[in-house]
C-alpha positions as protocol buffer text, in pm:
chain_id: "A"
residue {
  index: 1
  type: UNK
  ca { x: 7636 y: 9631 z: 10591 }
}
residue {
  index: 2
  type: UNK
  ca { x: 7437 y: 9970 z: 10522 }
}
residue {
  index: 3
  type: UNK
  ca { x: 7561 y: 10277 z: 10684 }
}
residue {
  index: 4
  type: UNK
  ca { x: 7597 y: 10289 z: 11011 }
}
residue {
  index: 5
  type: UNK
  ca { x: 7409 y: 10457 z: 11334 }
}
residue {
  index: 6
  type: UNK
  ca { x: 7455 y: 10799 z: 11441 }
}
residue {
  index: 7
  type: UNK
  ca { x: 7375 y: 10978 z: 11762 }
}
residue {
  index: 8
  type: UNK
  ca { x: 7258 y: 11334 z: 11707 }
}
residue {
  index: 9
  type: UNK
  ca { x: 7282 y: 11595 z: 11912 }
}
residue {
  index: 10
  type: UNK
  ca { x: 7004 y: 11865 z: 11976 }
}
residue {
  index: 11
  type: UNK
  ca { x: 6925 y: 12236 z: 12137 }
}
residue {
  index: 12
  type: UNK
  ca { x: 6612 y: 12276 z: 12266 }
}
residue {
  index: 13
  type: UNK
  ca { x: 6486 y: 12588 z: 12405 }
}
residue {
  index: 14
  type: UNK
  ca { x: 6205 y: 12765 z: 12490 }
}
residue {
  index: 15
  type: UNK
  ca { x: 6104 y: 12811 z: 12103 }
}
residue {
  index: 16
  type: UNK
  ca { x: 5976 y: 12612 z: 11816 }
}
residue {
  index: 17
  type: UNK
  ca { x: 6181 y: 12332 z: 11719 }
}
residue {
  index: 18
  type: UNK
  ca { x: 6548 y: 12280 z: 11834 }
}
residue {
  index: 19
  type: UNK
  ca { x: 6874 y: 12346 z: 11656 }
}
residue {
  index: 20
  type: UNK
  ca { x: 7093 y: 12075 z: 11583 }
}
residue {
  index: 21
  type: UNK
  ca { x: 7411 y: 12096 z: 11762 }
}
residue {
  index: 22
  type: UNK
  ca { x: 7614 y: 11792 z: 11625 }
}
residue {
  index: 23
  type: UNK
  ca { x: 7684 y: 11378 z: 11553 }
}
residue {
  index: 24
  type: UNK
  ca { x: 7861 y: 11105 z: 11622 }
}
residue {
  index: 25
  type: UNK
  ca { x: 7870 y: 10775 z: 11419 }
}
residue {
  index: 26
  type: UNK
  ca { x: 7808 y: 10499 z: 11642 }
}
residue {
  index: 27
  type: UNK
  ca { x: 7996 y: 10124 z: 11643 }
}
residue {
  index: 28
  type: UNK
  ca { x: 7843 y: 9931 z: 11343 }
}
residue {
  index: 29
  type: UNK
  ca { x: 7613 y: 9621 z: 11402 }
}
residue {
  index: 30
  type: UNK
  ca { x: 7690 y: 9358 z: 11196 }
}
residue {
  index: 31
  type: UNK
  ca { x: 7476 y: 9012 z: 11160 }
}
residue {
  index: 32
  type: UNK
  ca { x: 7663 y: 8764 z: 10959 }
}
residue {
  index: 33
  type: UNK
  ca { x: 7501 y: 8464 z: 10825 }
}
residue {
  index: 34
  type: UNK
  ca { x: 7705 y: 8108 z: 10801 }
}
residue {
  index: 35
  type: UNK
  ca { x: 7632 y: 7792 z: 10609 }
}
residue {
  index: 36
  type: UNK
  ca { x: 7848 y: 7552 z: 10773 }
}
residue {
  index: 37
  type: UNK
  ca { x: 7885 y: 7227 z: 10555 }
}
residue {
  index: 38
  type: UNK
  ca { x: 8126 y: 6938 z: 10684 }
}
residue {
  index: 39
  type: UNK
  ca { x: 8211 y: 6596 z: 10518 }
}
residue {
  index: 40
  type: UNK
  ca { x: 8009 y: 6413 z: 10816 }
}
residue {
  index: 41
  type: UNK
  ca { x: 7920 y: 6486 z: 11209 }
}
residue {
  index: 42
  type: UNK
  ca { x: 8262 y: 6469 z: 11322 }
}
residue {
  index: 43
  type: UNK
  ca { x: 8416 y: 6700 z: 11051 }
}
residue {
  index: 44
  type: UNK
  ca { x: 8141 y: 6939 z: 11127 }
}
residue {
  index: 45
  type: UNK
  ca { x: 8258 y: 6958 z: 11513 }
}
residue {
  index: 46
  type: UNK
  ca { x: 8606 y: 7033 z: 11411 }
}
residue {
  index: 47
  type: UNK
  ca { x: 8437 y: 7336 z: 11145 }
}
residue {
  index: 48
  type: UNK
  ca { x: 8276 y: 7458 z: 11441 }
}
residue {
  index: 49
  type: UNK
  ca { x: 8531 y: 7429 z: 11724 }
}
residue {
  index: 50
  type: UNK
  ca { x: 8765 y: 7613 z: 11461 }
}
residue {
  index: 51
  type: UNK
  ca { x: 8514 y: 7887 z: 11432 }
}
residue {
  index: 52
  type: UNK
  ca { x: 8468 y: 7982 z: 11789 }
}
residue {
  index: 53
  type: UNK
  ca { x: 8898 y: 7969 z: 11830 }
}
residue {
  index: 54
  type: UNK
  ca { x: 8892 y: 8211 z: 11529 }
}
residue {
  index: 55
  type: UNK
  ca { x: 8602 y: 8437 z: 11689 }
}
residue {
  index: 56
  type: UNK
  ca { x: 8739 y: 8410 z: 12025 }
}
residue {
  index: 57
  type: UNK
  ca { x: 8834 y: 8800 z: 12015 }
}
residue {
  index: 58
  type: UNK
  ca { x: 8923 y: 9040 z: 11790 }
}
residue {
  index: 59
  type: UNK
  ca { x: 8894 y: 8972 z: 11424 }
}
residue {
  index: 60
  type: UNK
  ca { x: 8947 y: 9180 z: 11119 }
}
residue {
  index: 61
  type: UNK
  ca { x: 8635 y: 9157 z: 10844 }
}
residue {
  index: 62
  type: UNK
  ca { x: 8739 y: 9164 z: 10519 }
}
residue {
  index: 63
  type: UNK
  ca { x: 8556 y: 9288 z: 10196 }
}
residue {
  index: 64
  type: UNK
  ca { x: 8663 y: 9304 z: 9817 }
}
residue {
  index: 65
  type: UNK
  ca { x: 8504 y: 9589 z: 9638 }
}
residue {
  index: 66
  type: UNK
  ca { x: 8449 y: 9522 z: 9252 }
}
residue {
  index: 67
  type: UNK
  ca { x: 8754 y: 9667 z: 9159 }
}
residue {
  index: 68
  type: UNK
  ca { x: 8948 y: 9412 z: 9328 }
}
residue {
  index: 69
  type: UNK
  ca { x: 9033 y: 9658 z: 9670 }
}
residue {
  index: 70
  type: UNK
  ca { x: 9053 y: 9554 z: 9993 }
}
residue {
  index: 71
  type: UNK
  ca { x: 8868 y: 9723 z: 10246 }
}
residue {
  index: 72
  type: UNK
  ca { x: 8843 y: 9612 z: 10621 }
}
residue {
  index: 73
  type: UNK
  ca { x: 8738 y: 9681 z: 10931 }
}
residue {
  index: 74
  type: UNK
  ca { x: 8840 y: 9516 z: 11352 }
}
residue {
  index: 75
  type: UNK
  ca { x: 8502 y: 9315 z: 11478 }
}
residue {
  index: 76
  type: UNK
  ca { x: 8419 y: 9137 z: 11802 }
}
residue {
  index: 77
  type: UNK
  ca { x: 8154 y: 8876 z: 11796 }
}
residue {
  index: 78
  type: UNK
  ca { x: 7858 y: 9007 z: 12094 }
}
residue {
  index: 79
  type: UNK
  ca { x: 7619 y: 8720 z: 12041 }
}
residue {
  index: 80
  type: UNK
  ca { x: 7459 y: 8503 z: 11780 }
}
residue {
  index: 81
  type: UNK
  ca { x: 7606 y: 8170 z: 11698 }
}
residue {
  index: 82
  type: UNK
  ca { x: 7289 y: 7954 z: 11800 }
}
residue {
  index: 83
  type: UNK
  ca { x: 7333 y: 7560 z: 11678 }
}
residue {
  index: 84
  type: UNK
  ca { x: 7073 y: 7346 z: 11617 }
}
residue {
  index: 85
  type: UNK
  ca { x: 7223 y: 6961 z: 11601 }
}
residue {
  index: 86
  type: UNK
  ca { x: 6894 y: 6823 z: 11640 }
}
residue {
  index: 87
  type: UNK
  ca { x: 6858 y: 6671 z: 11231 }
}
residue {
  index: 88
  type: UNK
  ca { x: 7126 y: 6508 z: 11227 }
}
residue {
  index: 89
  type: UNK
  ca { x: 7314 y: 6658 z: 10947 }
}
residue {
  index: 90
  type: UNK
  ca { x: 7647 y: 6757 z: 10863 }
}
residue {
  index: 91
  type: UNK
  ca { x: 7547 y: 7098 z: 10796 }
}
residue {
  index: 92
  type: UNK
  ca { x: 7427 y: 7353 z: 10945 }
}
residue {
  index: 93
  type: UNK
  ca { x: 7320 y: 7741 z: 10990 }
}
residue {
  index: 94
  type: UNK
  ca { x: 7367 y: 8015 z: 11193 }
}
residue {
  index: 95
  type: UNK
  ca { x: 7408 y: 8404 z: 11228 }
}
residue {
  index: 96
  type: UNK
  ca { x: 7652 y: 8554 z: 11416 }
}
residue {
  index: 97
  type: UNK
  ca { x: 7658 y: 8901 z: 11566 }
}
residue {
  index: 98
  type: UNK
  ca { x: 7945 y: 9117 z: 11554 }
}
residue {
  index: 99
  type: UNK
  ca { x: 8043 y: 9466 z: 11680 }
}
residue {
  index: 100
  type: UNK
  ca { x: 8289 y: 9728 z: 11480 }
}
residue {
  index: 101
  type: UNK
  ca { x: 8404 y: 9939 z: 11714 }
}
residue {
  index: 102
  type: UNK
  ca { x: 8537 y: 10190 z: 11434 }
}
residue {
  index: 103
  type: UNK
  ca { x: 8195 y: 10207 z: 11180 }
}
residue {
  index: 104
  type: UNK
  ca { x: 8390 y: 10252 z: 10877 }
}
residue {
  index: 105
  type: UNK
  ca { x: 8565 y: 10022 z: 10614 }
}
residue {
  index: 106
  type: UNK
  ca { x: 8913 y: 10118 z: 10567 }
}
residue {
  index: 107
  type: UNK
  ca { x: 9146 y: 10062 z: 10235 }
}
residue {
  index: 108
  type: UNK
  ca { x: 9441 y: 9849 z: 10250 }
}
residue {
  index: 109
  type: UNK
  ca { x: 9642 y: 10064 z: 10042 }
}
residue {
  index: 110
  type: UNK
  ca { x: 9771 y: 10353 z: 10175 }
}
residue {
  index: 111
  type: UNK
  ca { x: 9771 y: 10696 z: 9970 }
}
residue {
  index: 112
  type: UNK
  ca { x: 10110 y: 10941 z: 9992 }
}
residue {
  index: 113
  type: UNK
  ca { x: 10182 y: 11289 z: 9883 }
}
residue {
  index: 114
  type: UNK
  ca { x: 10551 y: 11341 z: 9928 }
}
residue {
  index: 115
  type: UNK
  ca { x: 10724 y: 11635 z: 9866 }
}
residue {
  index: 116
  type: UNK
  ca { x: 11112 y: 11695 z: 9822 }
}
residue {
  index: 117
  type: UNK
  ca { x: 11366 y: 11479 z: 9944 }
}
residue {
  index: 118
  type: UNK
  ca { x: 11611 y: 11416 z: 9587 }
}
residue {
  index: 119
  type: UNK
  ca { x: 11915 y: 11545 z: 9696 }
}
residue {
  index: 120
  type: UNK
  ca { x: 12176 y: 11716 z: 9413 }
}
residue {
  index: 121
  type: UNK
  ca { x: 11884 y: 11778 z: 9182 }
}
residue {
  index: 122
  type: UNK
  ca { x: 11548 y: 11834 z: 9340 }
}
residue {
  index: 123
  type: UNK
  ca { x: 11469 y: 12122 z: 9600 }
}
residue {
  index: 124
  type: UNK
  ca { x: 11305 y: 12124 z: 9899 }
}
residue {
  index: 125
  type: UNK
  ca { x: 10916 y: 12124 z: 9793 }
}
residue {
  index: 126
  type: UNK
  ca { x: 10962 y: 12197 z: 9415 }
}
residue {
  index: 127
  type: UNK
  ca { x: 10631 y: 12019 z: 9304 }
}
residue {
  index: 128
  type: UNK
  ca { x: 10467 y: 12288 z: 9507 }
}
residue {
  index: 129
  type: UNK
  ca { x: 10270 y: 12604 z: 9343 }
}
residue {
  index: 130
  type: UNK
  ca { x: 10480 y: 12839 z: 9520 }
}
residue {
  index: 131
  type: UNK
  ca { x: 10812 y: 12972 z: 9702 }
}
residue {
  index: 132
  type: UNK
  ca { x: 10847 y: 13268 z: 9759 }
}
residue {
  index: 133
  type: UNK
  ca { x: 11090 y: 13231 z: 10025 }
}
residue {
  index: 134
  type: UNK
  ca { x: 11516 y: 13171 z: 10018 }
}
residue {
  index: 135
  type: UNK
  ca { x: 11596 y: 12819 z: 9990 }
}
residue {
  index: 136
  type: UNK
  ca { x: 11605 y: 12765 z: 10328 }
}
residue {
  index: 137
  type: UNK
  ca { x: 11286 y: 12830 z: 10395 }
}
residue {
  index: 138
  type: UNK
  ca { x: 10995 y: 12694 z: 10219 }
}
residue {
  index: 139
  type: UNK
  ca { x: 10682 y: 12777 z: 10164 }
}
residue {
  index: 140
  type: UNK
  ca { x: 10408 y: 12585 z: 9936 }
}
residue {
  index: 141
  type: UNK
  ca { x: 10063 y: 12387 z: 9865 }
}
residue {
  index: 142
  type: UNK
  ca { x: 10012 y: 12039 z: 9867 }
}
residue {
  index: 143
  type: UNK
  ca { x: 9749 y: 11866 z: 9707 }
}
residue {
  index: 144
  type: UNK
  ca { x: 9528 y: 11569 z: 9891 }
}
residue {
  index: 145
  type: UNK
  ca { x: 9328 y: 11368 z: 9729 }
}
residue {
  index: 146
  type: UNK
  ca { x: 9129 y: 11138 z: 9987 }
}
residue {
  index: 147
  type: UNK
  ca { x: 8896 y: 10891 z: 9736 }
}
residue {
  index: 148
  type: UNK
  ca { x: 8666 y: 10751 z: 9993 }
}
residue {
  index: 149
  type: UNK
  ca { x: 8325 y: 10901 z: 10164 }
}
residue {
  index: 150
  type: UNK
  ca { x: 8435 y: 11006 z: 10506 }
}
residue {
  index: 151
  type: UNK
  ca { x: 8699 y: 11214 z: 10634 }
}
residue {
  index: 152
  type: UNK
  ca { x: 9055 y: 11062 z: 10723 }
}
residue {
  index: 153
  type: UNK
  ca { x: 9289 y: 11110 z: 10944 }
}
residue {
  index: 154
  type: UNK
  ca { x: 9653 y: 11198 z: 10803 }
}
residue {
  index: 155
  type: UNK
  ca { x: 9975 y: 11097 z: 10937 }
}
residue {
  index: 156
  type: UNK
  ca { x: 10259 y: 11363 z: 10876 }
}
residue {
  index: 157
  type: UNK
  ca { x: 10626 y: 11249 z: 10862 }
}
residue {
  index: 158
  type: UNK
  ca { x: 10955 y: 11497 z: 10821 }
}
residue {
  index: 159
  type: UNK
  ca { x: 11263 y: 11430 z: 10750 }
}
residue {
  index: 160
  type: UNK
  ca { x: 11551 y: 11656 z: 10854 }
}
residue {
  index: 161
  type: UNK
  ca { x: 11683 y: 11922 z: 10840 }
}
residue {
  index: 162
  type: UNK
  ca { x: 11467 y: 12153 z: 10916 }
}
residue {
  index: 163
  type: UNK
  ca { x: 11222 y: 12337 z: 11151 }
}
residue {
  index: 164
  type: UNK
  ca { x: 10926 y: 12509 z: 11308 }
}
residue {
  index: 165
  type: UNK
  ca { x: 10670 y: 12270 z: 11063 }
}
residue {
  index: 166
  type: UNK
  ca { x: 10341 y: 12421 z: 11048 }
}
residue {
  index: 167
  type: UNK
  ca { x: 10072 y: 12275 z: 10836 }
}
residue {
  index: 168
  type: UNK
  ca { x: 9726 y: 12416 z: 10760 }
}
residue {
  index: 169
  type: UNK
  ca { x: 9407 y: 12237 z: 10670 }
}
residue {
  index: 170
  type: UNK
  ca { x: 9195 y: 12380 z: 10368 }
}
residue {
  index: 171
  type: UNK
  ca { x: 8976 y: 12553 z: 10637 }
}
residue {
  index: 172
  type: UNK
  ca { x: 9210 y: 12660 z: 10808 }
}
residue {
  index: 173
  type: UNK
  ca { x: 9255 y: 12452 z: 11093 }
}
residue {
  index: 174
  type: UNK
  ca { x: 9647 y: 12474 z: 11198 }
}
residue {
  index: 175
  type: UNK
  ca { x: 9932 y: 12243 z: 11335 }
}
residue {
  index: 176
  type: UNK
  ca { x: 10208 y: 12420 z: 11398 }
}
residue {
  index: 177
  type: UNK
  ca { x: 10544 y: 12197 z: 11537 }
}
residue {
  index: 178
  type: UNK
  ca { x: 10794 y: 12428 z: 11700 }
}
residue {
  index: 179
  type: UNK
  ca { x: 11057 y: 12177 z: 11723 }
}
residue {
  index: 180
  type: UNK
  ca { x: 11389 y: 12132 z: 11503 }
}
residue {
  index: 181
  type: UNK
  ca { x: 11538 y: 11806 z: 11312 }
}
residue {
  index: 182
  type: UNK
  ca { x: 11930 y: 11740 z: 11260 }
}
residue {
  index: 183
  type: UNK
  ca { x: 11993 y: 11568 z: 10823 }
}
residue {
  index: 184
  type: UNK
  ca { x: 11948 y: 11218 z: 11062 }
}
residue {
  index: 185
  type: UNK
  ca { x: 11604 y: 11253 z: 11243 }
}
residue {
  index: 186
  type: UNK
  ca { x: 11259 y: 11154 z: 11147 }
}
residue {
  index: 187
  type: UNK
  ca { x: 10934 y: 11331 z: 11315 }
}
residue {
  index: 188
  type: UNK
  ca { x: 10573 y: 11119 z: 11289 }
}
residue {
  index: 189
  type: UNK
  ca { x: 10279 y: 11326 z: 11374 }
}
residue {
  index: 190
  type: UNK
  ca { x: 9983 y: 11051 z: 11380 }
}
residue {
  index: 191
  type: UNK
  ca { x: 9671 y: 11282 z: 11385 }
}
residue {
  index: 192
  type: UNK
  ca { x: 9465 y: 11001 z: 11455 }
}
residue {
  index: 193
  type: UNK
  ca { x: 9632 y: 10910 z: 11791 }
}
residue {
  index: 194
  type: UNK
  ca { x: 9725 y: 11290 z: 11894 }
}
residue {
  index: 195
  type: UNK
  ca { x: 10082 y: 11090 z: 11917 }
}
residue {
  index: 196
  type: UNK
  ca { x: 10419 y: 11344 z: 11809 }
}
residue {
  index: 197
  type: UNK
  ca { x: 10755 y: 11084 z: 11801 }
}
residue {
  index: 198
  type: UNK
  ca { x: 11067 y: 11094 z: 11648 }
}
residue {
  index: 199
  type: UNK
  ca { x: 11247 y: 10756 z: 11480 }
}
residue {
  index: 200
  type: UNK
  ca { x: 11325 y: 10656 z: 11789 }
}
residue {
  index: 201
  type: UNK
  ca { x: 11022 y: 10666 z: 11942 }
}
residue {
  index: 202
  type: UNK
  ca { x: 11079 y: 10961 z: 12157 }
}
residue {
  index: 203
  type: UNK
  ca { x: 10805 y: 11195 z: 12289 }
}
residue {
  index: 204
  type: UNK
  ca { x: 10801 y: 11544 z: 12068 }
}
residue {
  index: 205
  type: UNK
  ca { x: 10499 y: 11630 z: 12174 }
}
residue {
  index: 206
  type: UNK
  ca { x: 10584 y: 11925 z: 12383 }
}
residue {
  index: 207
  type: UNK
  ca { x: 10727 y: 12097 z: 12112 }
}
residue {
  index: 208
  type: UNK
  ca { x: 10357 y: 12164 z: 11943 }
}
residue {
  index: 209
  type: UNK
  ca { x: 10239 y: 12518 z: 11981 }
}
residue {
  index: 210
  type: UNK
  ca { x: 9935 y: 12588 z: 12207 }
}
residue {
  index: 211
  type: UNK
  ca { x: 9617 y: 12455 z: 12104 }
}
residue {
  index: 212
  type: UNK
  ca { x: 9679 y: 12190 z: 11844 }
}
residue {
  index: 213
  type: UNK
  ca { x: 9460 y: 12128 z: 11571 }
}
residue {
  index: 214
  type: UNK
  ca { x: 9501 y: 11729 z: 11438 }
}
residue {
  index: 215
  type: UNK
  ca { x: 9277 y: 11820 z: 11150 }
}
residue {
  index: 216
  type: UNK
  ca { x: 9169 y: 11556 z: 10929 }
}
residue {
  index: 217
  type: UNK
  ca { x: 9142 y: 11514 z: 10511 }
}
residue {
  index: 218
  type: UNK
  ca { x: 8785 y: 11562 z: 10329 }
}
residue {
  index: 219
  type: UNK
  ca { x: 8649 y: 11359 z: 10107 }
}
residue {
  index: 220
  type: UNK
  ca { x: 8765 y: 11493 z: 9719 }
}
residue {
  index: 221
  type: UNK
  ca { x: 9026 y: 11736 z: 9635 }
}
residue {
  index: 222
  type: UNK
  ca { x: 9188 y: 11929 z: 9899 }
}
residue {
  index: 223
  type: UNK
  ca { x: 9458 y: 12180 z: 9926 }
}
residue {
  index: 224
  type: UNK
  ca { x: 9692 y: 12240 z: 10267 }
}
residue {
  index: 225
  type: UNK
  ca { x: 9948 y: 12488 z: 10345 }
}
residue {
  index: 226
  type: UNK
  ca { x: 10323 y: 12392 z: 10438 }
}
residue {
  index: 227
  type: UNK
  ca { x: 10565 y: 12584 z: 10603 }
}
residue {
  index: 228
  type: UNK
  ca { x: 10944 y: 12437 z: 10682 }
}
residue {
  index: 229
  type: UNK
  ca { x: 11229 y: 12684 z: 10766 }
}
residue {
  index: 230
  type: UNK
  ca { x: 11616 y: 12601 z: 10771 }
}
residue {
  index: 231
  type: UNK
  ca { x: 11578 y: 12312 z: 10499 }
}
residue {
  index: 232
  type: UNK
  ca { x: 11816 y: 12164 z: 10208 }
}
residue {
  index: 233
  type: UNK
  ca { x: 11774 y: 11931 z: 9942 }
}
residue {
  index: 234
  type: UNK
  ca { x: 11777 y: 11628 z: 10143 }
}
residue {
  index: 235
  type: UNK
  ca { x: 11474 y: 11767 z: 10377 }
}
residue {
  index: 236
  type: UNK
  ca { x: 11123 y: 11593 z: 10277 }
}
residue {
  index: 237
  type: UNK
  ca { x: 10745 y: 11588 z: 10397 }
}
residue {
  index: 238
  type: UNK
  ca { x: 10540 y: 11265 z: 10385 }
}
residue {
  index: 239
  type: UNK
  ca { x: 10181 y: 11323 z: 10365 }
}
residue {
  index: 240
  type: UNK
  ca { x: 10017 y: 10930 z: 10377 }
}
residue {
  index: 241
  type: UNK
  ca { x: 9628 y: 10790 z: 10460 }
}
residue {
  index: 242
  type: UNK
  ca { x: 9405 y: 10515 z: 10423 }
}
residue {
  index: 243
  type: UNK
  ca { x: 9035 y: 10585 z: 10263 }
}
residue {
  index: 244
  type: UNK
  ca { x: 8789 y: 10519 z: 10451 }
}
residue {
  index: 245
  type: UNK
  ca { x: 8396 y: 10461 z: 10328 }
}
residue {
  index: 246
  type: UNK
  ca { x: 8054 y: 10408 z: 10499 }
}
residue {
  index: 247
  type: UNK
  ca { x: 8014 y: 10115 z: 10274 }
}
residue {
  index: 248
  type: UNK
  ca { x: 8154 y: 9890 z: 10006 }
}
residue {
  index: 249
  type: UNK
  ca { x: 7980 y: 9779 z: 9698 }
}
């Protein structure tokens, strides 16, 4: 339950040493240890004909963090589960092996930053630091704060009017949407999938500009850039993410 595996990569030339070139976190290996304890023999069956239905494919592992959070994480079992009947007993004990294909724990709750959106009293992006702009076009900062260990991937929702959305990371990265959104549409950019819908499920993702960046939120304090042109009062950004951390204590 330690941090996870990671496969480095290396440059090796003709020189001393090698320069390292990259990483990527591996699936996490998980052995889980079970005290099964049943009322007698034939309760103990049912315990452990429940348990292999329940493991039977993809589970979600659970873990409460001090604070009372909930943090979790898909497994599949990949071995383990050896039973030893032979005392006689109704209980007893095992360790199961189990693979996360994703190798971090991820909150339950899910963190927003909206901006905008109060029609009749509140303008387009008015918590922001700045607009310089008329106010149909807006320009501003928003303010992330991601409170886990490992970077996380945002999902960006706009609701109309408005158009050309282009939104840049704190180093810079940029996603620019070219598109435009009637008062009645809804855009979802999940950066996580590389997916661009509207409401209705439809396919925006040919309105991106060339070479999309689906940058993702740093641990801390971060600041990104917003741009929206052609907006009103009723036009709104939804910033929302789940933490994610290497472990949970």
């Amino acid at each position: 339950m330690g941090l996870p595996s990671v496969n480095v990569q290396w440059l090796e030339g003709a020189g001393d040493g090698a320069r390292w070139r990259g990483q990527r976190v591996l699936p996490r290996e998980i052995d889980m240890p079970l005290d099964i304890v049943g009322r007698d023999r034939q309760h103990l069956g049912q315990l452990i004909s429940r348990l292999a239905r329940a493991m039977a494919g993809e589970m979600r592992l659970v873990l409460v963090d001090d604070s009372g959070r909930r943090w979790s994480t898909v497994v599949y079992r990949t071995g383990g589960g050896e039973i030893d009947l032979g005392s006689g007993g109704s209980d007893i004990q095992t360790v199961l092996s189990l693979r996360a294909p994703d190798p971090y724990f991820t909150a339950s709750g899910v963190s927003t930053q909206a901006v905008g959106g109060d029609p009749g009293t509140t303008p387009f992006l008015s918590s922001l630091a700045s607009m310089p702009l008329a106010a149909s076009q807006a320009i501003g900062e928003m303010t992330l704060t991601n409170n886990g260990d490992a970077d996380v991937y945002p999902v960006w929702e706009v609701y109309g009017p408005g158009r050309d959305l282009t939104v840049k990371s704190p180093t810079g990265e940029t996603l620019r949407w070219t598109g435009s959104l009637t008062a009645s549409e809804r855009l979802i950019i999940d950066t996580r999938n590389g997916s661009v819908t509207d409401a209705k499920g439809a396919n925006r993702y040919a309105q991106l500009a060339p070479a999309p960046r689906f940058w993702t939120i740093p641990p801390g304090v971060s600041t990104a850039d917003v741009t929206l042109i052609d907006t009103t009062a009723a036009s709104k950004i939804v910033c929302s993410w789940r933490a994610r951390r290497w472990m949970v204590i």
